[in-house]
Biotite code that builds the C-alpha atoms (Angstrom):
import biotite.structure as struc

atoms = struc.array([
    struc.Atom([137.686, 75.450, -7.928], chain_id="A", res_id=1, res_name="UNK", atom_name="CA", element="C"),
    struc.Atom([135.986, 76.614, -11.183], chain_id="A", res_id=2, res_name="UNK", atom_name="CA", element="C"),
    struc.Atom([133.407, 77.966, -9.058], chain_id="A", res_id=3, res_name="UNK", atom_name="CA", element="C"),
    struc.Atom([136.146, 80.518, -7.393], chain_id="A", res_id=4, res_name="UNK", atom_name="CA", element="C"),
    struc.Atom([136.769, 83.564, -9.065], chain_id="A", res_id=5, res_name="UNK", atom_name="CA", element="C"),
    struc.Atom([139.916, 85.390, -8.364], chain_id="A", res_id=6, res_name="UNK", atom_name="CA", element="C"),
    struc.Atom([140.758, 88.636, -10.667], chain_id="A", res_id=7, res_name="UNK", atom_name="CA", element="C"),
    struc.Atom([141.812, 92.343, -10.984], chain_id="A", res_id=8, res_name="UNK", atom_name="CA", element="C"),
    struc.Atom([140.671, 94.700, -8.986], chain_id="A", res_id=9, res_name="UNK", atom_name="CA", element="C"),
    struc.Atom([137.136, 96.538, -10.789], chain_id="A", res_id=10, res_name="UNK", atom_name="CA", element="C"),
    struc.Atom([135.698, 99.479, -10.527], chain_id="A", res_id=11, res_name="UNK", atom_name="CA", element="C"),
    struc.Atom([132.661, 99.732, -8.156], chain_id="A", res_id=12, res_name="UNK", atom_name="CA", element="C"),
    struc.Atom([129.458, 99.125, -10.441], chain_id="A", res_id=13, res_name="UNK", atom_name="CA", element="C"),
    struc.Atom([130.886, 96.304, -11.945], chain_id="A", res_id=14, res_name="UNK", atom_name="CA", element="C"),
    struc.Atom([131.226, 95.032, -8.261], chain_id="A", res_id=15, res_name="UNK", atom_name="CA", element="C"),
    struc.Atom([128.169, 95.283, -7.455], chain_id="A", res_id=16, res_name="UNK", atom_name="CA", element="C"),
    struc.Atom([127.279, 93.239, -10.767], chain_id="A", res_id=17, res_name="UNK", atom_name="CA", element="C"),
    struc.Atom([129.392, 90.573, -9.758], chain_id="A", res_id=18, res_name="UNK", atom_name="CA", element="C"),
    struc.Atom([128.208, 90.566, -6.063], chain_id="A", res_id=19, res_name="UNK", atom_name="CA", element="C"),
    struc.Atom([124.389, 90.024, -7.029], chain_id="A", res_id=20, res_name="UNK", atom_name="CA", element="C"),
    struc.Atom([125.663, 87.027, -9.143], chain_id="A", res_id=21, res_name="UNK", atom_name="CA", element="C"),
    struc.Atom([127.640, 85.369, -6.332], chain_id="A", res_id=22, res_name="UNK", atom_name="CA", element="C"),
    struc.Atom([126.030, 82.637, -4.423], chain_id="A", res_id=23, res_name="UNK", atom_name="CA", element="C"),
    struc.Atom([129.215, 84.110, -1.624], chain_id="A", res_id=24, res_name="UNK", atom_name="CA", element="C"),
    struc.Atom([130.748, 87.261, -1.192], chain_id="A", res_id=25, res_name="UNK", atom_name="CA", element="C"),
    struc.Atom([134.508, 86.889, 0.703], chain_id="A", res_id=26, res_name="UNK", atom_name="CA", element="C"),
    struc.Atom([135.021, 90.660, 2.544], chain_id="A", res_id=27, res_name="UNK", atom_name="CA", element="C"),
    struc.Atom([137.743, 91.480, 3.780], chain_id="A", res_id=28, res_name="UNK", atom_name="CA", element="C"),
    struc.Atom([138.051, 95.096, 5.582], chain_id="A", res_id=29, res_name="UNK", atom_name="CA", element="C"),
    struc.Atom([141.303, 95.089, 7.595], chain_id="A", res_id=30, res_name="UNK", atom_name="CA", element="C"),
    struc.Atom([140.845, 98.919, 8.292], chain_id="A", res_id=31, res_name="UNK", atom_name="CA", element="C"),
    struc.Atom([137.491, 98.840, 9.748], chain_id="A", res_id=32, res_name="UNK", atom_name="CA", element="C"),
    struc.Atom([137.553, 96.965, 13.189], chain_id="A", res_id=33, res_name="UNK", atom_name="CA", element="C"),
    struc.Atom([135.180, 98.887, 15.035], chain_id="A", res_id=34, res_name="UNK", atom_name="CA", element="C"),
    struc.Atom([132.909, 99.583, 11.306], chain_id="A", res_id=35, res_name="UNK", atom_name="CA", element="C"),
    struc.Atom([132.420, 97.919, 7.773], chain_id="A", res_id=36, res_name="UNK", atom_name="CA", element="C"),
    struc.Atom([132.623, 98.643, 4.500], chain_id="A", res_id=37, res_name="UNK", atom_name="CA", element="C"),
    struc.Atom([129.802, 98.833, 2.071], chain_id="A", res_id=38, res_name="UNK", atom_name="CA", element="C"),
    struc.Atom([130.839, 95.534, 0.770], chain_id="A", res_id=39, res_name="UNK", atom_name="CA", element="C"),
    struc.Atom([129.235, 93.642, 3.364], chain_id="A", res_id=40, res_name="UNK", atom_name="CA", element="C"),
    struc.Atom([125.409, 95.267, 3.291], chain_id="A", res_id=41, res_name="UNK", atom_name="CA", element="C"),
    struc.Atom([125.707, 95.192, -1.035], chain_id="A", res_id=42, res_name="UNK", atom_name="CA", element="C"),
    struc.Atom([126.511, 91.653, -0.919], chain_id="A", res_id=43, res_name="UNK", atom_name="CA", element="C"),
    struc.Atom([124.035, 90.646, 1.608], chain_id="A", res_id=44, res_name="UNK", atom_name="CA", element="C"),
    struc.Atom([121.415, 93.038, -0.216], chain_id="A", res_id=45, res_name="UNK", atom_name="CA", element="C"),
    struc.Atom([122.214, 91.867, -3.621], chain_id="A", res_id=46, res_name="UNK", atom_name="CA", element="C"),
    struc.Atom([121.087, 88.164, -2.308], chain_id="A", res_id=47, res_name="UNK", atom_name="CA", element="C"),
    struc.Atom([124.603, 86.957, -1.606], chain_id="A", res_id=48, res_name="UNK", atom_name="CA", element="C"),
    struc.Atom([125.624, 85.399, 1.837], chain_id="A", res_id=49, res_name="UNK", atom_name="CA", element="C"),
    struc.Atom([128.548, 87.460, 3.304], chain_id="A", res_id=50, res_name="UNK", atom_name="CA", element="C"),
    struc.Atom([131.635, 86.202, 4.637], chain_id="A", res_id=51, res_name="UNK", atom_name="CA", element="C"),
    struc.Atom([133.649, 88.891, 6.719], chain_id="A", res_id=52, res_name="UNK", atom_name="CA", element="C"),
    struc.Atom([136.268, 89.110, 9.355], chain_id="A", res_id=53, res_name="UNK", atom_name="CA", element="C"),
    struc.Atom([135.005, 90.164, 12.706], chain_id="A", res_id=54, res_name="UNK", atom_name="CA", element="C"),
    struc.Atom([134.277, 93.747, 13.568], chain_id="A", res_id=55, res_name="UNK", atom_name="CA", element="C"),
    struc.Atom([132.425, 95.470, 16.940], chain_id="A", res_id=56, res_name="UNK", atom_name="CA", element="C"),
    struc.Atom([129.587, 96.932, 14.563], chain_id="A", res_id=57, res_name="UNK", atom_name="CA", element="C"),
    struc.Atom([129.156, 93.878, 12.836], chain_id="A", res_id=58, res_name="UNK", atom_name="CA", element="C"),
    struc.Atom([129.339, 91.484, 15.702], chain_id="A", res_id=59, res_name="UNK", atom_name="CA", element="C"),
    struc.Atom([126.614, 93.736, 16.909], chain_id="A", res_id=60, res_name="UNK", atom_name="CA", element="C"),
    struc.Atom([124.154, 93.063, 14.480], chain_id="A", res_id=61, res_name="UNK", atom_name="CA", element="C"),
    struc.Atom([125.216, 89.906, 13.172], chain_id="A", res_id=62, res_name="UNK", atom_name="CA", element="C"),
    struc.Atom([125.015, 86.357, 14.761], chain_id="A", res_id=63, res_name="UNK", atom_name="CA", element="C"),
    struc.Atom([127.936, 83.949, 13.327], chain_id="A", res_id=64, res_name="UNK", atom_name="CA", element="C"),
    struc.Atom([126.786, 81.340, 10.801], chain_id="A", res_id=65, res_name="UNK", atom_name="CA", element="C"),
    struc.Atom([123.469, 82.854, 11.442], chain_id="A", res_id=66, res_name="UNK", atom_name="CA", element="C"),
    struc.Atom([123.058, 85.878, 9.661], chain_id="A", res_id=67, res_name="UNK", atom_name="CA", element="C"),
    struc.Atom([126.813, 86.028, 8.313], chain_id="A", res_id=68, res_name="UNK", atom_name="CA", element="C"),
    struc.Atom([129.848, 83.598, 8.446], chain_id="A", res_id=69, res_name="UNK", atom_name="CA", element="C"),
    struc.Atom([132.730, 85.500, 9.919], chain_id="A", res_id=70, res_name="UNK", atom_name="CA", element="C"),
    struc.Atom([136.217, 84.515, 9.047], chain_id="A", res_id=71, res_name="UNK", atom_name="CA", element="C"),
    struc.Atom([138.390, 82.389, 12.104], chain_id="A", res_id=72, res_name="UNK", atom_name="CA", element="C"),
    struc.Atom([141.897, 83.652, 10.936], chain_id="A", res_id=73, res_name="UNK", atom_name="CA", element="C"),
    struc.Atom([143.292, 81.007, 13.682], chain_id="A", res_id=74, res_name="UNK", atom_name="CA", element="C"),
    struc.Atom([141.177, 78.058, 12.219], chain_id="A", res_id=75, res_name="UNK", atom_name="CA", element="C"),
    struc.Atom([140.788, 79.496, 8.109], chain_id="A", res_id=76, res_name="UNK", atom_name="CA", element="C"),
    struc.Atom([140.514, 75.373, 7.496], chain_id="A", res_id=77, res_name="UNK", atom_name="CA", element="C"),
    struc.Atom([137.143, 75.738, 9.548], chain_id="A", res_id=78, res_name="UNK", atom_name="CA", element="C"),
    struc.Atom([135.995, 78.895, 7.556], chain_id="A", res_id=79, res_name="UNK", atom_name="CA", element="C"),
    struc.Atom([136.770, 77.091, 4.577], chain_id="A", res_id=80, res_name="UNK", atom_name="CA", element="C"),
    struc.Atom([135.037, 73.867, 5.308], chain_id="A", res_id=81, res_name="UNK", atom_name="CA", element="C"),
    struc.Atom([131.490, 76.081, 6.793], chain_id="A", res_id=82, res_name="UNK", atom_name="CA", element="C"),
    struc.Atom([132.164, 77.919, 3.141], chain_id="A", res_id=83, res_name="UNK", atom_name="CA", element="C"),
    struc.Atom([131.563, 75.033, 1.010], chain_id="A", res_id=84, res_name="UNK", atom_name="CA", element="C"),
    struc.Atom([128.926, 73.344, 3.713], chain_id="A", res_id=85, res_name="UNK", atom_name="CA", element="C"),
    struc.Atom([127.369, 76.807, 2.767], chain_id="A", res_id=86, res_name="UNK", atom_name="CA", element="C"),
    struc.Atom([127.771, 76.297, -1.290], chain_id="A", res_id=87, res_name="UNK", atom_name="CA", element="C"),
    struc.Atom([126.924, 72.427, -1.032], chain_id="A", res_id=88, res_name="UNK", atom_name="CA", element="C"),
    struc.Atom([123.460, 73.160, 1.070], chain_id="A", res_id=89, res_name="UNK", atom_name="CA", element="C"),
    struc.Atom([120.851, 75.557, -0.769], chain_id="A", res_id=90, res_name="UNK", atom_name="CA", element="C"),
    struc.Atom([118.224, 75.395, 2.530], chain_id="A", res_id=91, res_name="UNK", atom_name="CA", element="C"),
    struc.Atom([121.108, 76.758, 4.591], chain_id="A", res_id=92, res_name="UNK", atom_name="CA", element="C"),
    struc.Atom([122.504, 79.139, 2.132], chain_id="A", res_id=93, res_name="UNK", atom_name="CA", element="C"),
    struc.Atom([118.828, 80.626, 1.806], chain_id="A", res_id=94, res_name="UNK", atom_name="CA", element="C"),
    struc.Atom([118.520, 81.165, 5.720], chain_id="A", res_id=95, res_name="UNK", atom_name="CA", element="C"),
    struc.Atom([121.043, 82.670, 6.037], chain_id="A", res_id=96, res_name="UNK", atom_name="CA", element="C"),
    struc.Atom([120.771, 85.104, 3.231], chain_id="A", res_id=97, res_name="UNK", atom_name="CA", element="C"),
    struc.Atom([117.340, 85.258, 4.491], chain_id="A", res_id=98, res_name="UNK", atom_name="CA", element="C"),
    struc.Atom([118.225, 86.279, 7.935], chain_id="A", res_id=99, res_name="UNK", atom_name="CA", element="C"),
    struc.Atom([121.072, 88.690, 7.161], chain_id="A", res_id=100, res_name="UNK", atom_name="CA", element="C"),
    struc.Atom([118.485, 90.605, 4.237], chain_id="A", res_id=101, res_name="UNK", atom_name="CA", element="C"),
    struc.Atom([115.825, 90.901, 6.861], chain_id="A", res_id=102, res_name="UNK", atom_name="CA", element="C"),
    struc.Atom([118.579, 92.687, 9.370], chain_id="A", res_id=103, res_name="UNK", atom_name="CA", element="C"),
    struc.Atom([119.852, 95.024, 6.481], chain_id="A", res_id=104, res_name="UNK", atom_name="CA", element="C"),
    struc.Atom([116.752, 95.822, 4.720], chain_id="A", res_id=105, res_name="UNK", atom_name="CA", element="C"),
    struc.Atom([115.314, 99.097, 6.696], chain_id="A", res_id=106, res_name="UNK", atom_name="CA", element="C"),
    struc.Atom([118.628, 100.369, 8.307], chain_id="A", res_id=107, res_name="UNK", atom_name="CA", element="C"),
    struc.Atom([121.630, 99.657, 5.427], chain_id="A", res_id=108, res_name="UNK", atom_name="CA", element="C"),
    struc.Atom([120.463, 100.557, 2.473], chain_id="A", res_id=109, res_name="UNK", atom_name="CA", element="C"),
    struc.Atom([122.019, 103.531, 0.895], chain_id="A", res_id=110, res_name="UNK", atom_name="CA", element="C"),
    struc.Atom([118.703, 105.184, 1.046], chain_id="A", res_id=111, res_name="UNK", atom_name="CA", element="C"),
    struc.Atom([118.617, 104.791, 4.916], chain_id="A", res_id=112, res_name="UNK", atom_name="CA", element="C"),
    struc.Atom([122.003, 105.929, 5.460], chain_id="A", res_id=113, res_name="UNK", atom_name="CA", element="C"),
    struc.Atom([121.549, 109.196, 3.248], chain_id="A", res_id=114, res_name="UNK", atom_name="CA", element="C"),
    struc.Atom([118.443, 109.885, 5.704], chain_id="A", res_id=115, res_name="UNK", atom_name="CA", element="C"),
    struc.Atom([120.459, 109.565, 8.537], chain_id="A", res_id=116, res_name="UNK", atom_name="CA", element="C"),
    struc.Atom([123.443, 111.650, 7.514], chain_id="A", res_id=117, res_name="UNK", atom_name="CA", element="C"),
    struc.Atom([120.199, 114.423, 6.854], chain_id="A", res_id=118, res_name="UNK", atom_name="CA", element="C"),
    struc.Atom([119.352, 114.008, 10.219], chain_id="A", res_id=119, res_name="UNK", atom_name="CA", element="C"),
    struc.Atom([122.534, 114.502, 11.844], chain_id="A", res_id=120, res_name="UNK", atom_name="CA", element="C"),
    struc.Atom([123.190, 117.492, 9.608], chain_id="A", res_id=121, res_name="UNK", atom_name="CA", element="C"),
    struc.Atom([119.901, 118.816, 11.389], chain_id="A", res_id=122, res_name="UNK", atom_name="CA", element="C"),
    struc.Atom([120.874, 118.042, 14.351], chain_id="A", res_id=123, res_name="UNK", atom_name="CA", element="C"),
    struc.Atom([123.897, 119.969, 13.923], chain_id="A", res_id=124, res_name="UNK", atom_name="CA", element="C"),
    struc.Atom([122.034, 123.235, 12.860], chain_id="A", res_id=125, res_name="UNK", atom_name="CA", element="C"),
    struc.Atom([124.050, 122.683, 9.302], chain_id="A", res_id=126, res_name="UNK", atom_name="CA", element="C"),
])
């Protein structure tokens, strides 16, 4: 387990750091069932391959253990054992980063999002 680390909670930027180190990013994002949370585009742009619990936007734009590994809270032993099948097998780990960064690339960035919040604004006559 010396490849697991577990600490305090950290401010945003070093986050980010941490998440373009990781080989895995764990998100969880209990709040956002029919969103996300930055978390999962940073990791996944940052090179990492995210695994999430389930939400509608993701499951839109995500294909399990495709793009993204999403989280089976009724079989975690499963999630666990896809986890390290992820950690043990380079090839697969770079699909699936692949995949996911190829989804996120255009439409998630922080640039893209800051367009369209510009274009809703204008749309709004604001």
């Amino acid at each position: 387990m010396d490849c697991i680390t577990l600490g305090p909670v950290i401010d945003p930027e070093l986050c980010i750091r941490k998440m373009g180190r990781a080989e895995i990013v764990v998100n969880m994002q209990p709040a956002f069932t029919f969103g996300s949370h930055e978390r999962v585009f940073n990791s996944i742009l940052n090179g990492a391959v995210c695994v999430s619990n389930r939400s509608k936007y993701l499951e839109s734009i995500f294909e399990d253990q495709k793009d993204i590994l999403f989280i089976d809270f009724d079989h975690l032993d499963q999630t666990v054992d896809k986890m390290k099948e992820i950690l043990e097998n380079p090839t697969l780990r770079e699909q699936i980063r692949k995949n996911a960064y190829r989804i996120v690339q255009n439409k998630d960035t922080w640039k893209s999002r800051f367009y369209q919040i510009v274009s809703l604004a204008d749309c709004a006559g604001v």
